[in-house]
LUMGU-626723 format. One record per residue (C-alpha): residue number from 1; residue in three letters; x negated, z negated, y. Coordinates in nm, 2 decimals, padded with zeros to 4 digits. Example, Ala and Ser with C-alpha at 12.3 -4.5 7.8 and 13.67 -1.06 7.14 Angstrom:
2
  num  residuo      px      pz      py
    1      ALA  -01.23  -00.78  -00.45
    2      SER  -01.37  -00.71  -00.11
# end
This chain:
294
  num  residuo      px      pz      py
    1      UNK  -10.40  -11.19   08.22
    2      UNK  -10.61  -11.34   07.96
    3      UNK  -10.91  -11.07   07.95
    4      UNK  -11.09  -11.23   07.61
    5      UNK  -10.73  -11.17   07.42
    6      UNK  -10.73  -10.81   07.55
    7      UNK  -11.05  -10.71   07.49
    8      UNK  -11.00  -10.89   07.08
    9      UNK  -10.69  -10.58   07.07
   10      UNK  -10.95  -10.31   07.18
   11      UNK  -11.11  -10.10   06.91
   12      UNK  -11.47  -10.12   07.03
   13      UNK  -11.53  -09.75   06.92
   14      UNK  -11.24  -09.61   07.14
   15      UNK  -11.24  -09.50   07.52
   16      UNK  -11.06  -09.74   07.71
   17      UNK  -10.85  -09.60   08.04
   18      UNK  -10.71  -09.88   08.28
   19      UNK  -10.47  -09.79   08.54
   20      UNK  -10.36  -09.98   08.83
   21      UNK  -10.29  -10.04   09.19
   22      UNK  -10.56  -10.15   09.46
   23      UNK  -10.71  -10.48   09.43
   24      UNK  -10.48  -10.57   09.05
   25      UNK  -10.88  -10.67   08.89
   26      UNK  -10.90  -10.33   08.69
   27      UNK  -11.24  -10.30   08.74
   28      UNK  -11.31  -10.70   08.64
   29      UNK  -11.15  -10.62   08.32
   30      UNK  -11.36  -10.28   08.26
   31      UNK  -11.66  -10.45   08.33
   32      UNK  -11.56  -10.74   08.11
   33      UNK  -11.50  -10.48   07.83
   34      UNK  -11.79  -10.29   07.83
   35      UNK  -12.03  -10.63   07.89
   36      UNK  -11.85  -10.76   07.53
   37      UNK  -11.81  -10.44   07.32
   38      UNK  -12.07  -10.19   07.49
   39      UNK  -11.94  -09.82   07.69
   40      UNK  -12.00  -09.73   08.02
   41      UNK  -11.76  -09.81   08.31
   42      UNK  -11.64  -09.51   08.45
   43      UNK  -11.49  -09.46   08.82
   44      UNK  -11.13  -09.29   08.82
   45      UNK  -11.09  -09.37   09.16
   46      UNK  -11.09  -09.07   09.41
   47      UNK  -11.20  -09.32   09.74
   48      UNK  -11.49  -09.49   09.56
   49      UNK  -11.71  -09.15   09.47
   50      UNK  -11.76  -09.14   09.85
   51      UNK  -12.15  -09.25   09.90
   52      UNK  -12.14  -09.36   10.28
   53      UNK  -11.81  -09.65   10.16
   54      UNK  -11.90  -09.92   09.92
   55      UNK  -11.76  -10.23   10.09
   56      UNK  -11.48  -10.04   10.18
   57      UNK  -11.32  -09.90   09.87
   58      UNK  -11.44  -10.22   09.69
   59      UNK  -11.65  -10.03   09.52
   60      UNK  -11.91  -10.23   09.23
   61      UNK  -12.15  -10.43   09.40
   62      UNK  -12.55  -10.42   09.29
   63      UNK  -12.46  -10.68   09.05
   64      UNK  -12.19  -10.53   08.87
   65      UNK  -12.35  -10.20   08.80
   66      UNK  -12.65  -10.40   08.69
   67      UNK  -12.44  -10.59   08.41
   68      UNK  -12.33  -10.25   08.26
   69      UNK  -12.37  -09.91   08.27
   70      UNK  -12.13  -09.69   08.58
   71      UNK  -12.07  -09.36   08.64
   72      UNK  -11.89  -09.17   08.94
   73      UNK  -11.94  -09.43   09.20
   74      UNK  -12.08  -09.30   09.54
   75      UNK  -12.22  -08.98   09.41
   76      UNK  -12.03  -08.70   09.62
   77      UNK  -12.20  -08.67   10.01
   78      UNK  -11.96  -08.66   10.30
   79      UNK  -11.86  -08.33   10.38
   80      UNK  -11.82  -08.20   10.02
   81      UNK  -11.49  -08.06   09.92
   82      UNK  -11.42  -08.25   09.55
   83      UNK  -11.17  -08.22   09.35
   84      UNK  -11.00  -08.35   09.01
   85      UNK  -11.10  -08.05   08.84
   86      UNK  -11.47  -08.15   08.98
   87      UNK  -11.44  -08.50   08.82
   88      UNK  -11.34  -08.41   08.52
   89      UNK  -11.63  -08.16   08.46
   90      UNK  -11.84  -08.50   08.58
   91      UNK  -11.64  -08.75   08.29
   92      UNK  -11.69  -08.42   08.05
   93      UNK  -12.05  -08.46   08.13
   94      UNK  -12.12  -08.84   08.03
   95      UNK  -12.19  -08.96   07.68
   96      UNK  -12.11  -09.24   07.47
   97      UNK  -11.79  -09.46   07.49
   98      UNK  -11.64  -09.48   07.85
   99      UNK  -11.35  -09.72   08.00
  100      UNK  -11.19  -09.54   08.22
  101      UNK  -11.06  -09.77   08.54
  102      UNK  -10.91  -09.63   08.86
  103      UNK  -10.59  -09.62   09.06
  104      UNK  -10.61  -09.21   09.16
  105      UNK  -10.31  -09.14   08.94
  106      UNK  -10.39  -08.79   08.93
  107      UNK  -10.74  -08.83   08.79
  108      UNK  -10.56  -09.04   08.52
  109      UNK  -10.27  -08.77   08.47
  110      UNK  -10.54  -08.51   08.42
  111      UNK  -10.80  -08.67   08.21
  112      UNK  -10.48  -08.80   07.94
  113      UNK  -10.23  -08.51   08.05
  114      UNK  -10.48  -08.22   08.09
  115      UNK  -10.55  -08.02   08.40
  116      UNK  -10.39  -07.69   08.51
  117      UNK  -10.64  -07.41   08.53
  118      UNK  -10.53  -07.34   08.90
  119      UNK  -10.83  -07.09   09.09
  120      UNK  -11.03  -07.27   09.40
  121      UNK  -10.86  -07.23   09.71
  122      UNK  -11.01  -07.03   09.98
  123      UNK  -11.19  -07.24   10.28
  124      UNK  -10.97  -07.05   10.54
  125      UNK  -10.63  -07.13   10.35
  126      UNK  -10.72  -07.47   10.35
  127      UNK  -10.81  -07.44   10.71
  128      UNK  -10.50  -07.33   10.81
  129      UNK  -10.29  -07.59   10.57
  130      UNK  -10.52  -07.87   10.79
  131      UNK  -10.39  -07.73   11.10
  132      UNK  -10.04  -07.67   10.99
  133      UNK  -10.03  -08.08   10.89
  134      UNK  -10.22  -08.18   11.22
  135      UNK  -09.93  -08.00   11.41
  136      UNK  -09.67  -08.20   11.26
  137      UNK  -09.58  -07.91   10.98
  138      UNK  -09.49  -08.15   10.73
  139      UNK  -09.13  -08.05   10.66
  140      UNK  -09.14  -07.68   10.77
  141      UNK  -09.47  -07.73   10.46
  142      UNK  -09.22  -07.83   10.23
  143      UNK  -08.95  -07.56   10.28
  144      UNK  -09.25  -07.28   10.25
  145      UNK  -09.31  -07.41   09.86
  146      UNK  -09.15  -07.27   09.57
  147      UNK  -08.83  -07.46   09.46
  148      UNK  -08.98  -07.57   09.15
  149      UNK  -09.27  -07.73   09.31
  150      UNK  -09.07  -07.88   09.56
  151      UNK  -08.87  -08.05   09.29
  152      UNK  -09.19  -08.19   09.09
  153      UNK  -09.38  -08.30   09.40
  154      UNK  -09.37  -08.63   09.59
  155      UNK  -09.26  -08.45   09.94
  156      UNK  -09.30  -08.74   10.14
  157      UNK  -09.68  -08.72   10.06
  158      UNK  -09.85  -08.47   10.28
  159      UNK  -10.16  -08.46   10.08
  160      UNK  -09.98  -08.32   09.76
  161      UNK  -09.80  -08.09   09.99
  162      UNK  -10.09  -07.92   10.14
  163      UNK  -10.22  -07.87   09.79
  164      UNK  -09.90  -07.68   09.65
  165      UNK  -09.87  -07.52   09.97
  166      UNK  -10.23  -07.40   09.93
  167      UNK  -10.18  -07.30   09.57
  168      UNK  -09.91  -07.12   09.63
  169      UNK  -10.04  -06.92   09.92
  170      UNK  -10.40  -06.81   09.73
  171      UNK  -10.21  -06.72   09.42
  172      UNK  -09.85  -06.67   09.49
  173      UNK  -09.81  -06.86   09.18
  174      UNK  -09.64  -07.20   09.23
  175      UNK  -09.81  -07.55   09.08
  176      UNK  -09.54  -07.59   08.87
  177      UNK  -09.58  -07.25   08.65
  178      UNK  -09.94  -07.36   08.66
  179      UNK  -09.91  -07.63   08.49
  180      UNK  -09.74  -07.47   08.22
  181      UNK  -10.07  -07.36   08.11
  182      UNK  -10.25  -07.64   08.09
  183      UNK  -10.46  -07.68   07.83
  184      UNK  -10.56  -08.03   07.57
  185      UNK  -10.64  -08.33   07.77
  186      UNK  -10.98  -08.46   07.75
  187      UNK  -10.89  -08.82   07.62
  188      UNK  -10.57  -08.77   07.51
  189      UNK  -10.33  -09.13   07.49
  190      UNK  -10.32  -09.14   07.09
  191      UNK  -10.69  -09.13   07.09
  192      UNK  -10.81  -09.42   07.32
  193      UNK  -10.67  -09.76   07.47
  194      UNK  -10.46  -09.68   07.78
  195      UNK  -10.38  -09.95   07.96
  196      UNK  -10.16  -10.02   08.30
  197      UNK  -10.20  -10.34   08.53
  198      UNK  -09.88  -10.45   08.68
  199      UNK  -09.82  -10.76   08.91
  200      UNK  -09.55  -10.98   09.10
  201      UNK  -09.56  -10.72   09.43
  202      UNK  -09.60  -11.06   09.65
  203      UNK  -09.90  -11.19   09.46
  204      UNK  -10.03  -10.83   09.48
  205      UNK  -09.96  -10.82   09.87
  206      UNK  -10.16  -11.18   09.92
  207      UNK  -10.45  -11.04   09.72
  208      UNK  -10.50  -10.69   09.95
  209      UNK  -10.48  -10.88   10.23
  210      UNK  -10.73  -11.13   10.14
  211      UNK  -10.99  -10.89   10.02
  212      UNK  -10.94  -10.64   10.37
  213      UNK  -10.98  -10.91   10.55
  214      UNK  -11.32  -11.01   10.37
  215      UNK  -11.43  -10.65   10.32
  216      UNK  -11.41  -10.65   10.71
  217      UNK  -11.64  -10.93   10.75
  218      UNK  -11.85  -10.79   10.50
  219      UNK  -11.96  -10.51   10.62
  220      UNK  -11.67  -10.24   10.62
  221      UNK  -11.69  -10.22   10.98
  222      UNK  -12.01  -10.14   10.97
  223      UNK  -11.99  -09.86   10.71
  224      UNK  -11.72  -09.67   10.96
  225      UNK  -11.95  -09.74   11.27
  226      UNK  -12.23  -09.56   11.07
  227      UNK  -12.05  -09.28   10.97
  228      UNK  -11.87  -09.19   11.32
  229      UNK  -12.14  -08.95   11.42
  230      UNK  -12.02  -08.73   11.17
  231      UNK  -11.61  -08.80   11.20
  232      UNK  -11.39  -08.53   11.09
  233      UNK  -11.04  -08.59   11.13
  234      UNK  -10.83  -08.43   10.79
  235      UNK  -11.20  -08.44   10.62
  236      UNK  -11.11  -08.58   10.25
  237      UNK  -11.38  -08.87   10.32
  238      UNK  -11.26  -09.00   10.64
  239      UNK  -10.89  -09.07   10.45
  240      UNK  -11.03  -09.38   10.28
  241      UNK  -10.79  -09.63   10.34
  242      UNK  -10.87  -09.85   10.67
  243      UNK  -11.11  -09.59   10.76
  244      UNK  -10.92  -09.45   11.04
  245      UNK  -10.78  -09.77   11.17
  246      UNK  -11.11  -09.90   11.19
  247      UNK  -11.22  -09.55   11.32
  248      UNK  -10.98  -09.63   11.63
  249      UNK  -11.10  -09.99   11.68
  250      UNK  -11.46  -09.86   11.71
  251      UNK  -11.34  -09.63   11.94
  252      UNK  -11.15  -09.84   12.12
  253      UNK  -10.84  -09.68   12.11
  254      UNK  -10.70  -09.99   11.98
  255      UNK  -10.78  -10.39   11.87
  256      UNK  -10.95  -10.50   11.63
  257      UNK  -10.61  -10.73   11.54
  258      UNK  -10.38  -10.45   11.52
  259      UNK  -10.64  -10.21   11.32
  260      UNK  -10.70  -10.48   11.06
  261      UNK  -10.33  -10.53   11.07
  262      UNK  -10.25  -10.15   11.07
  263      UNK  -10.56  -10.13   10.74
  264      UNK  -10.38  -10.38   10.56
  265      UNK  -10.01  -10.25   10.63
  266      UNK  -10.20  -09.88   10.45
  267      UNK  -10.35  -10.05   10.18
  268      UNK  -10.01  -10.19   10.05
  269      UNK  -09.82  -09.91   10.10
  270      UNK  -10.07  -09.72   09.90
  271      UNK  -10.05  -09.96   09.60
  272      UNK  -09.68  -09.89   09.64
  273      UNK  -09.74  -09.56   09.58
  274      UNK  -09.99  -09.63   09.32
  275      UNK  -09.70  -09.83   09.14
  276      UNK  -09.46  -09.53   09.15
  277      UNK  -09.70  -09.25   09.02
  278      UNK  -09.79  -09.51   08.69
  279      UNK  -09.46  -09.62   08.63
  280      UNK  -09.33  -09.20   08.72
  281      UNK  -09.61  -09.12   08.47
  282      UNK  -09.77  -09.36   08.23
  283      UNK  -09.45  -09.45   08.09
  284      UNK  -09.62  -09.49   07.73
  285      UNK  -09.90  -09.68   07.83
  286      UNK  -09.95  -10.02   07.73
  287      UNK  -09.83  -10.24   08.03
  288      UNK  -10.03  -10.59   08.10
  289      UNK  -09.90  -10.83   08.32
  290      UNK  -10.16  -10.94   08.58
  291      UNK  -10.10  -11.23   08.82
  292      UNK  -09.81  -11.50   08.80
  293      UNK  -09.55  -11.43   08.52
  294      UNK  -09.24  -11.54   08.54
# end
């Protein structure tokens, strides 16, 4: 990827959004953009507005955020519920040009797509929809949604699942007849750069497991050992990729071998996921090649 070339095809007074899986550079090329052209580097990335893991979700480093402005990194406490719709009140909230770089696709979706107006959930349904999981109530889940749901929805992901589940059971309206209300997007694709880092799934596979292995070194450990006082299984910070495998290392439930195996082995089957929901979604985006080509 040849950032300089990019960045000479970007109008300098349009929002920039940059898609991509874990570890692909997207945020190297946001900050790259902004440091030529000017705009704020905004987080889209649903692990990294956790403030007790920065060297875990490879969040920007002191440095970074001092070469440009950046918004939406480590501002939500542990133990608060967030949510898209709470992020995109937060990007509705900042001023000036923003690039846009994250690998939540469903930040993304909503922010280019628009968000369904679907009504907080109650704390007690989601209680139950923790508990229902934790028993192993995966499938029996997905046979209680509403047939069209069930057809949008990734089923094998249990965290979309408890979310249509819980939708449907506080308004006995499926997420799928929601949706059909949404309104305008915030940024919509015509009006801005949208951009989608793809890569040779090898090279990408060589490059998490470099950087776990360093973010372990660096101080990732750490960040989990500080935060086990307050460990809540299910609790949305805790599911930061490689915090539970750590989590068990810590607690000696396991090696520190097979948990920095086990992080890795999440991490790439993440960006596989990651890769699906772009390529499922974002078919219109412009695509860059990152990485070896050809």
């Amino acid at each position: 990827m040849d950032a300089q070339k990019i960045i000479a095809g970007i109008d300098p007074d349009r929002h920039v959004v940059i898609a991509g899986p874990t570890a692909s550079g997207k945020s190297a090329l946001a900050l790259q953009i902004a440091q030529t052209q000017g705009g704020t580097v905004v987080n889209a990335d649903a692990l990294q507005i956790w403030s007790c893991w920065r060297v875990l979700t490879a969040r920007p480093d002191e440095a970074d955020e001092a070469a440009a402005p950046h918004a939406l990194y480590g501002h939500v406490d542990p133990g608060r519920a967030y949510s898209v719709g709470d992020w995109l009140k937060d990007v509705a909230g900042l001023k000036g040009r923003l690039i846009v770089a994250g690998g939540t696709g469903l930040y993304l979706t909503a922010l280019t797509s628009g968000l369904a107006p679907i009504p907080a959930v109650p704390a007690e349904i989601r209680a139950r929809g923790d508990a229902w999981l934790a028993a192993g109530g995966l499938e029996q889940m997905v046979a209680a949604l509403d047939p069209p749901t069930r057809e949008k929805i990734d089923t094998r992901n249990p965290v979309r699942v408890q979310r249509a589940w819980e939708v449907l059971e506080a308004t006995g309206r499926g997420i799928s007849a929601w949706q059909q209300d949404t309104p305008a997007p915030m940024i919509a694709p015509e009006d801005a750069h949208c951009l989608v880092l793809t890569s040779d799934r090898d090279w990408l596979a060589e490059r998490i497991d470099r950087r776990f292995r360093q973010m372990w070194d660096q101080g990732a450990v750490d960040e989990v050992r500080a935060m086990l006082p307050e460990w809540a299984p299910g609790a949305q910070w805790t599911r930061a990729i490689g915090a539970p495998e750590i989590a068990a290392y810590l607690r000696e439930e396991t090696d520190a071998a097979t948990a920095l195996e086990r992080a890795i082995i999440a991490t790439r089957q993440y960006a596989k996921s990651q890769r699906i929901w772009f390529r499922n979604r974002m078919k219109s985006w412009e695509t860059l090649q990152v990485g070896p080509q050809g």
